[in-house]
Backbone as CSV, one residue per row, in Angstrom:
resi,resn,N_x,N_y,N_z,CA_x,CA_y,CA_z,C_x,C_y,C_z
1,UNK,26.006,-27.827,-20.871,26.245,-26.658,-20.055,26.789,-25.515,-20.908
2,UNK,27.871,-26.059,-21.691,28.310,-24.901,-22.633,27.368,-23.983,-23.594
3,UNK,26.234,-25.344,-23.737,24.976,-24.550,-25.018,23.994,-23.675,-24.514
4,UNK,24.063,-24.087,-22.725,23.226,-22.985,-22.107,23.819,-21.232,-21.828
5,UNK,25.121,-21.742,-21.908,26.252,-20.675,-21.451,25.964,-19.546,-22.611
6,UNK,26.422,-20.178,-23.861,26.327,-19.489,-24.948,25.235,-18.579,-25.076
7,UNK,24.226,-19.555,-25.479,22.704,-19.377,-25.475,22.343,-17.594,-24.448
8,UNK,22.656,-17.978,-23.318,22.544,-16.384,-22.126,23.181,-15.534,-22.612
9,UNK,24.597,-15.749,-23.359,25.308,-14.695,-23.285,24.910,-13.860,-25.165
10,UNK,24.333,-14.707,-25.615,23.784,-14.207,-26.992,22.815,-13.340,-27.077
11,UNK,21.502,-13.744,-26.071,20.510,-13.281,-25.908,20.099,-12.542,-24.914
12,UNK,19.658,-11.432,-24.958,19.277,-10.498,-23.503,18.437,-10.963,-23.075
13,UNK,18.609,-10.090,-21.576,17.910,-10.527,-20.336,16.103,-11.012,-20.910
14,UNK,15.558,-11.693,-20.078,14.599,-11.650,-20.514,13.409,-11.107,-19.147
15,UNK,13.756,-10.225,-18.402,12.707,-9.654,-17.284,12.522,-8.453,-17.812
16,UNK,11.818,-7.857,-17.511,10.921,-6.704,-18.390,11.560,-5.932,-17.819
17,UNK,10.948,-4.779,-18.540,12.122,-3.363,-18.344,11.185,-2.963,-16.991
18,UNK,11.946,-1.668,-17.066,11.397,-1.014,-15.972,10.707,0.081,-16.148
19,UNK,9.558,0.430,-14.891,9.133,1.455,-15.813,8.983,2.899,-16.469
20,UNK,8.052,3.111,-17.049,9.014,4.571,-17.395,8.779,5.811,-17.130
21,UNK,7.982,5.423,-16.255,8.130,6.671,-15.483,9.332,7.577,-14.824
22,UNK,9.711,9.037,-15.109,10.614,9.727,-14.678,10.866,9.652,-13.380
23,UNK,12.548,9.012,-13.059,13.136,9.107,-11.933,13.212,10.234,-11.398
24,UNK,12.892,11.251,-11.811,13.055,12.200,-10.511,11.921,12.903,-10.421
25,UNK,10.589,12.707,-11.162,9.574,12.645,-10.448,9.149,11.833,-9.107
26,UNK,9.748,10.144,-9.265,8.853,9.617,-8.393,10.395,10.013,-7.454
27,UNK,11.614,9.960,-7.788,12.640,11.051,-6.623,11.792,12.004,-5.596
28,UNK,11.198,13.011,-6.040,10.484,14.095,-5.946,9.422,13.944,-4.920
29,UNK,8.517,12.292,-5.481,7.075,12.368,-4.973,7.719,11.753,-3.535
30,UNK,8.912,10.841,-3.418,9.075,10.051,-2.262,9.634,11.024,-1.519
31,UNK,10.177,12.411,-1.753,10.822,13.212,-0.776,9.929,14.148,0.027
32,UNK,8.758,14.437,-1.153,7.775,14.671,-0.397,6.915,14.484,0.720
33,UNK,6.688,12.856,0.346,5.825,11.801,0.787,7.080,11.707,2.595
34,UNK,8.154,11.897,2.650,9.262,11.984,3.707,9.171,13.152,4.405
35,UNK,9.101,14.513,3.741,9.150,15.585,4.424,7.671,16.112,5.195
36,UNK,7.028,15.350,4.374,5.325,15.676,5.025,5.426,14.647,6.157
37,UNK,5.972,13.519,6.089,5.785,12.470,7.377,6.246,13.258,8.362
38,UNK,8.142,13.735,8.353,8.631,13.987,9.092,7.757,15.748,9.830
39,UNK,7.021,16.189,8.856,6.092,17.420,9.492,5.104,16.925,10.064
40,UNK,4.480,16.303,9.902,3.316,15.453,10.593,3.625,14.604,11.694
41,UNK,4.530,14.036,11.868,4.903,12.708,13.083,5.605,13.143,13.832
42,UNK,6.986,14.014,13.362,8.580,14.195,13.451,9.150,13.215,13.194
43,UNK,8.944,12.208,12.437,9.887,10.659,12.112,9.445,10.225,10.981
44,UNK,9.895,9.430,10.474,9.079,8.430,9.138,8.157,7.796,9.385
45,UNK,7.505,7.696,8.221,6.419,6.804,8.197,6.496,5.086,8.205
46,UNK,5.699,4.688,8.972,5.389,3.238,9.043,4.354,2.651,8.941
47,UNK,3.978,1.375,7.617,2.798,1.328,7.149,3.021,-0.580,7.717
48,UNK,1.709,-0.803,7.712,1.603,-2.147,7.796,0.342,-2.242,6.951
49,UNK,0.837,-3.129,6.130,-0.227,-3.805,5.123,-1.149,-4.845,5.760
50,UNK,-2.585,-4.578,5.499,-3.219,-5.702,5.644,-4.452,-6.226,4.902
51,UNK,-4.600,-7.590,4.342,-5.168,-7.842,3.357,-6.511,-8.551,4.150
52,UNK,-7.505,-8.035,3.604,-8.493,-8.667,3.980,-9.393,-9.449,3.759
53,UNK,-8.534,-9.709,2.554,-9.528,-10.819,1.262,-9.116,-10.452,-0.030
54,UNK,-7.938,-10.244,-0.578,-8.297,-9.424,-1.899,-7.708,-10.668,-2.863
55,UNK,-7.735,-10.169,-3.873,-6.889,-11.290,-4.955,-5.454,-11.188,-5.067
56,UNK,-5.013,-10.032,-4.178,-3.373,-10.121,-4.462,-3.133,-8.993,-5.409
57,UNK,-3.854,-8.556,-6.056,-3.348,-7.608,-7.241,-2.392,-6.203,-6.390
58,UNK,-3.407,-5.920,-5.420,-3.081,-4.525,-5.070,-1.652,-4.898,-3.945
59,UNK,-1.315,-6.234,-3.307,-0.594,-6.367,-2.683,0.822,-6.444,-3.583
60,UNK,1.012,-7.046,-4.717,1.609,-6.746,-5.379,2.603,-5.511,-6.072
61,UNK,1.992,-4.161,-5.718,1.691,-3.200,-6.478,2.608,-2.359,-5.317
62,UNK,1.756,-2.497,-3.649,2.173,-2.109,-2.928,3.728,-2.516,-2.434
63,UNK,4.189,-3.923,-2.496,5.378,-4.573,-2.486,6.350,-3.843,-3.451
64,UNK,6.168,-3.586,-4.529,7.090,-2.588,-5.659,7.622,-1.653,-4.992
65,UNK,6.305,-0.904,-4.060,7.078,0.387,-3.406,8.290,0.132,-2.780
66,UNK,8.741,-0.961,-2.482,10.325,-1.565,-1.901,10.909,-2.331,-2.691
67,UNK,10.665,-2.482,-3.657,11.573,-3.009,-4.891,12.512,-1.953,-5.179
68,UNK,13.790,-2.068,-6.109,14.921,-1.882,-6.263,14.744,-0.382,-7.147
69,UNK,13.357,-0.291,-7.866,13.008,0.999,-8.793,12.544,2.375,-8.104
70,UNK,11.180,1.738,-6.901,10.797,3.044,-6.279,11.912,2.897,-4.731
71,UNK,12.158,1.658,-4.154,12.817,2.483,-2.757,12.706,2.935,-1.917
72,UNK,11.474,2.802,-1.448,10.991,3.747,0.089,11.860,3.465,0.859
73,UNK,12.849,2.568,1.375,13.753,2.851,2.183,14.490,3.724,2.684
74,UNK,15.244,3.965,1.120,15.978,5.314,1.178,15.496,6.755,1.629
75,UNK,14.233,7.081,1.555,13.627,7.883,2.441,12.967,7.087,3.977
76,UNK,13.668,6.845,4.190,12.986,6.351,6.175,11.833,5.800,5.835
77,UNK,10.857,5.753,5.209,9.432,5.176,4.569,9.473,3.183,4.812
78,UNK,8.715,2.759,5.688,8.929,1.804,5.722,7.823,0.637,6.462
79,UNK,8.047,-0.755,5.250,6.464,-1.248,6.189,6.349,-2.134,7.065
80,UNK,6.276,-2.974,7.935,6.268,-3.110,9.673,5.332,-4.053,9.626
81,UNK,6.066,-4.850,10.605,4.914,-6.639,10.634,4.092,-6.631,11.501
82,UNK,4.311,-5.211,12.804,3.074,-5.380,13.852,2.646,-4.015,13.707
83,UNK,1.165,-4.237,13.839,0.262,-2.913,13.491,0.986,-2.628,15.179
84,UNK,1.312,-2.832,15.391,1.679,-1.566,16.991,2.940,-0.914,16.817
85,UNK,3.303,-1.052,15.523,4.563,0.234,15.148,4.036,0.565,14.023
86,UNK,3.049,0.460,13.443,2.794,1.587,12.527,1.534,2.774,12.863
87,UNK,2.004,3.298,11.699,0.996,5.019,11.618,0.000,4.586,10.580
88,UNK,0.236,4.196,9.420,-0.791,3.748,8.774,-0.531,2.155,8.416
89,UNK,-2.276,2.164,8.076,-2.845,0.931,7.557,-3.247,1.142,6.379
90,UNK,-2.590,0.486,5.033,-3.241,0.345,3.852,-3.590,-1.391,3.661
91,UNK,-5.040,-1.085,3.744,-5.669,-2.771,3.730,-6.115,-2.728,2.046
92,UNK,-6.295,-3.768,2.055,-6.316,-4.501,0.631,-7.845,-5.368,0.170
93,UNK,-8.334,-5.549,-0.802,-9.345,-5.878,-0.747,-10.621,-6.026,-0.161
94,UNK,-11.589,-6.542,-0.511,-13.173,-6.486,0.354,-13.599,-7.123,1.480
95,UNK,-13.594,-6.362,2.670,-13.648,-7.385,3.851,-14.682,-8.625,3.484
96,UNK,-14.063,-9.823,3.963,-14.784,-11.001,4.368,-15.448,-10.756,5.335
97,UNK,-16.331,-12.210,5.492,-16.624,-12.272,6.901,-15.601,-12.773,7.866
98,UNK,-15.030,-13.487,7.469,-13.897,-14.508,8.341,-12.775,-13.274,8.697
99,UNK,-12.171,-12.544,7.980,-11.772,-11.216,8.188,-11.684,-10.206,9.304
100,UNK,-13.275,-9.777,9.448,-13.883,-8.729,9.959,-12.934,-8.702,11.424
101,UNK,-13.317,-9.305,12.193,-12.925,-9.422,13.334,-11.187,-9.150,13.595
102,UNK,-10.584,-9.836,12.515,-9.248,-9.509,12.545,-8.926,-7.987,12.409
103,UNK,-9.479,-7.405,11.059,-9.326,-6.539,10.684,-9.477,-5.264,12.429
104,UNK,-10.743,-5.600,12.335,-10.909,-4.120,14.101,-10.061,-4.880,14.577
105,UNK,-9.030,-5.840,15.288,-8.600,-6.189,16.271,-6.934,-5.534,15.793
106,UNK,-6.566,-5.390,14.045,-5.567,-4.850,13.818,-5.901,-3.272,13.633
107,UNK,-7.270,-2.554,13.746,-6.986,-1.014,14.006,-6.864,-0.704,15.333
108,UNK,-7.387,-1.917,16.394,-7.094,-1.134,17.564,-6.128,-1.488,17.894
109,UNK,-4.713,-2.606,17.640,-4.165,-2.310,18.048,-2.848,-1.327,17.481
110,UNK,-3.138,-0.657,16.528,-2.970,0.489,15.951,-2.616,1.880,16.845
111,UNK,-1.509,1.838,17.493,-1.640,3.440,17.980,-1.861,4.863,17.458
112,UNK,-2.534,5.813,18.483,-2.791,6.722,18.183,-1.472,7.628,17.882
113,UNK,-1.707,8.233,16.783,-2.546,8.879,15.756,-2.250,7.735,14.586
114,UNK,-3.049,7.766,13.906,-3.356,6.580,12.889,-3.976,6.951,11.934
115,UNK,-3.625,6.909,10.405,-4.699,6.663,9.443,-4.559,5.205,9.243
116,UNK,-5.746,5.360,8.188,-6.396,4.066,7.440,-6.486,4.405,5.674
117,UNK,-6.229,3.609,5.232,-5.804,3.953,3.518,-6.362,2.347,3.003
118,UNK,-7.418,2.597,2.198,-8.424,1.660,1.555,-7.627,1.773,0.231
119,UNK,-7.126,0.895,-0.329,-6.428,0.536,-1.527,-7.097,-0.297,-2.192
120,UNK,-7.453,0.417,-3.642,-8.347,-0.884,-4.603,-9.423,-0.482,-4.417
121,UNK,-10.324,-0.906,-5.425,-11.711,-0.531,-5.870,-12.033,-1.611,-4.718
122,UNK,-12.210,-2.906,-4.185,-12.655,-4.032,-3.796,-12.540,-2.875,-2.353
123,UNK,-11.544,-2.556,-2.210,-11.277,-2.054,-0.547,-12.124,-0.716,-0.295
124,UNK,-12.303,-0.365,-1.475,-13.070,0.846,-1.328,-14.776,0.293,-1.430
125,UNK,-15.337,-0.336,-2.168,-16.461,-0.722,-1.806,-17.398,-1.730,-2.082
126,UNK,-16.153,-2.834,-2.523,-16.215,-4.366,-2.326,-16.111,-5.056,-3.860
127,UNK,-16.118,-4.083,-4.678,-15.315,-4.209,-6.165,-16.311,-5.088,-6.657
128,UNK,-15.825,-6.050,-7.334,-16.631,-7.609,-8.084,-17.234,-8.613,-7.060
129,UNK,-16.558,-8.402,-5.998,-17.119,-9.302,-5.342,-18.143,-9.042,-4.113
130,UNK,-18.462,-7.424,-4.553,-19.779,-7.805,-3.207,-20.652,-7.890,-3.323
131,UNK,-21.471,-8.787,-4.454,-22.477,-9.379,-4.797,-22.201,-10.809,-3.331
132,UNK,-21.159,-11.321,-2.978,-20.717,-12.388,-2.900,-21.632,-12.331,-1.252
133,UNK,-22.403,-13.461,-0.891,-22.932,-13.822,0.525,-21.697,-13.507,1.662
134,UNK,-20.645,-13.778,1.305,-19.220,-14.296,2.321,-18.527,-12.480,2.034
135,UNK,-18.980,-11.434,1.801,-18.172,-10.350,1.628,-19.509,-9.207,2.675
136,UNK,-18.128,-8.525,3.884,-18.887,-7.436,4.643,-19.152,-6.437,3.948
137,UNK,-18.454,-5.957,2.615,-18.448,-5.080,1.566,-17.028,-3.851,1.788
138,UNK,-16.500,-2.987,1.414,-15.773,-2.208,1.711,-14.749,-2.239,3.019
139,UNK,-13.526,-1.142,2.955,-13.156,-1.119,4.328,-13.749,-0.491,5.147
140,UNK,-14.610,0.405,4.962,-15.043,1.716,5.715,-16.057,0.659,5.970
141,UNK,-16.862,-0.405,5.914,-18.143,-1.172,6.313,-17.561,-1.478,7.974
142,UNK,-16.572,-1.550,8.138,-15.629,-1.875,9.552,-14.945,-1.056,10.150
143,UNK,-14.503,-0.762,9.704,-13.425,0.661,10.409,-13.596,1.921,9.482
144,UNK,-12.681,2.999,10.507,-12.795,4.208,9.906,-11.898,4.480,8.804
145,UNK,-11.987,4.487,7.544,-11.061,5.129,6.582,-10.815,6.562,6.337
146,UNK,-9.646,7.016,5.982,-9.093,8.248,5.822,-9.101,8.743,4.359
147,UNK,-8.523,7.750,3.500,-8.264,7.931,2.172,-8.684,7.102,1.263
148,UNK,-9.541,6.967,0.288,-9.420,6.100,-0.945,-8.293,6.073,-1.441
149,UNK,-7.862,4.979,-2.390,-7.441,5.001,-3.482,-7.508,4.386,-4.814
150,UNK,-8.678,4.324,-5.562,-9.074,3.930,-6.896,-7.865,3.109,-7.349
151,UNK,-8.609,2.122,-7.929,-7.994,1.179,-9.215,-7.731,0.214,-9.024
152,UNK,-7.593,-0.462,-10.003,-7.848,-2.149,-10.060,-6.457,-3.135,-10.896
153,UNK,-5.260,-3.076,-10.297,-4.685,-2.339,-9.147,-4.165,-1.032,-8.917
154,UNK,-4.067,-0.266,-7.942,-3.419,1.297,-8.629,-1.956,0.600,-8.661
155,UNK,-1.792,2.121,-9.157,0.106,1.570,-9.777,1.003,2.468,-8.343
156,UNK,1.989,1.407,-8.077,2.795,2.555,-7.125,3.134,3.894,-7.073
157,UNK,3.261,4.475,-8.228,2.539,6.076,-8.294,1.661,6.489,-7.773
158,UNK,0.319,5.718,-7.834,-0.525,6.225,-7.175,-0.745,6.066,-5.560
159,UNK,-0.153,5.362,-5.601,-0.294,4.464,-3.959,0.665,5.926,-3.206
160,UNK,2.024,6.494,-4.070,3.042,7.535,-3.250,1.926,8.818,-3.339
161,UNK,1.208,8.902,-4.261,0.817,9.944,-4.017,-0.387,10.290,-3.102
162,UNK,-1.175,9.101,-3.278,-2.160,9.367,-1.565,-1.236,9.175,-0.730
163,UNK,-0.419,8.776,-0.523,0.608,8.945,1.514,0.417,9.970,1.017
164,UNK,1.534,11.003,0.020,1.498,12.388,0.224,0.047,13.135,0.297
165,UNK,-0.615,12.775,0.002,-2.105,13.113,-0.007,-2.579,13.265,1.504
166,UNK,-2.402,12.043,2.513,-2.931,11.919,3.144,-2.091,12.649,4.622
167,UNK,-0.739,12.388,4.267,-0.357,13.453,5.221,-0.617,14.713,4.896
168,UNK,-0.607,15.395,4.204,-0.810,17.249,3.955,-2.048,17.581,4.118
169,UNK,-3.261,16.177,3.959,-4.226,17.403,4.192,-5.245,16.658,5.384
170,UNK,-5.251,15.383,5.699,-6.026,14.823,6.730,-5.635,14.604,8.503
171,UNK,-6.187,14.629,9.255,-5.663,14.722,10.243,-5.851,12.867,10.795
172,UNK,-5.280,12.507,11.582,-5.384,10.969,11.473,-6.696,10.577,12.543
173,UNK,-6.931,9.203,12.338,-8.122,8.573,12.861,-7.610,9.113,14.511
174,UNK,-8.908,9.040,14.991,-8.710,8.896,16.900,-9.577,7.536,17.025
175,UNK,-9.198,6.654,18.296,-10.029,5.916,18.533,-11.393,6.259,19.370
């Protein structure tokens, strides 16, 4: 026990740094990404994630946005286990077939006003895998999307800056 003791206190941490992107840029982008909600809704934003097949990369990415570095909390920004309290949907990967059905059954029960935010190349139009028999292809192959967002996975930067994207200049889905 003592050689493990030592051992920790000799050697630094070993979890990776953080990254380096300027704190008061992404400060900046999340106050934005807050003041456009609160102009658009009158309240914060509430997202519910939903994956529709993906590999996990982009769910990952999106989870950071509430990690201890970016914080959406601290701006009212926050993501929600039943699509019937949120405003947006950022889905994740290339609809399945087994999917499909879930997926429309979580935009409608989606209240109005609503976007939809396709995250990931796969979500945008079925990535590597829609060669695959078992893939509907894209999100927009099922429901209505509002926003892309490129990359394989995007980085939580990019993910803050379509919300801000998507509140300032789109008006949200109607059913």
């Amino acid at each position: 026990m003592r050689k493990i003791l030592f051992r920790n206190l000799t050697h630094g941490p070993l979890t990776e740094r953080a990254p380096s992107a300027d704190d008061t840029a992404i400060a900046e982008l999340a106050a934005a990404l807050e003041r456009a909600s609160r102009r658009r809704l009158g309240r914060s934003l509430s997202i519910r994630a939903v994956d529709a097949g993906s590999c996990n990369g982009c769910e990952l990415e999106m989870h950071a946005l509430s990690n201890a570095f970016y914080d959406l909390e601290r701006f009212g920004l926050h993501f929600v286990a039943s699509p019937r309290h949120a405003d947006v949907l950022m889905v994740t990967g290339p609809v399945t077939k087994n999917m499909r059905e879930a997926l429309e059954r979580v935009w409608t029960a989606t209240p109005d006003p609503k976007w939809v935010v396709a995250v990931g190349d796969c979500a945008v139009d079925g990535g590597l895998f829609a060669p695959s028999p078992k893939i509907v292809g894209g999100v927009s192959a099922v429901i209505p999307v509002d926003l892309h967002i490129r990359g394989c996975p995007p980085s939580p930067l990019e993910l803050l800056k379509g919300l801000v994207a998507l509140l300032e200049t789109t008006g949200p889905t109607k059913k």
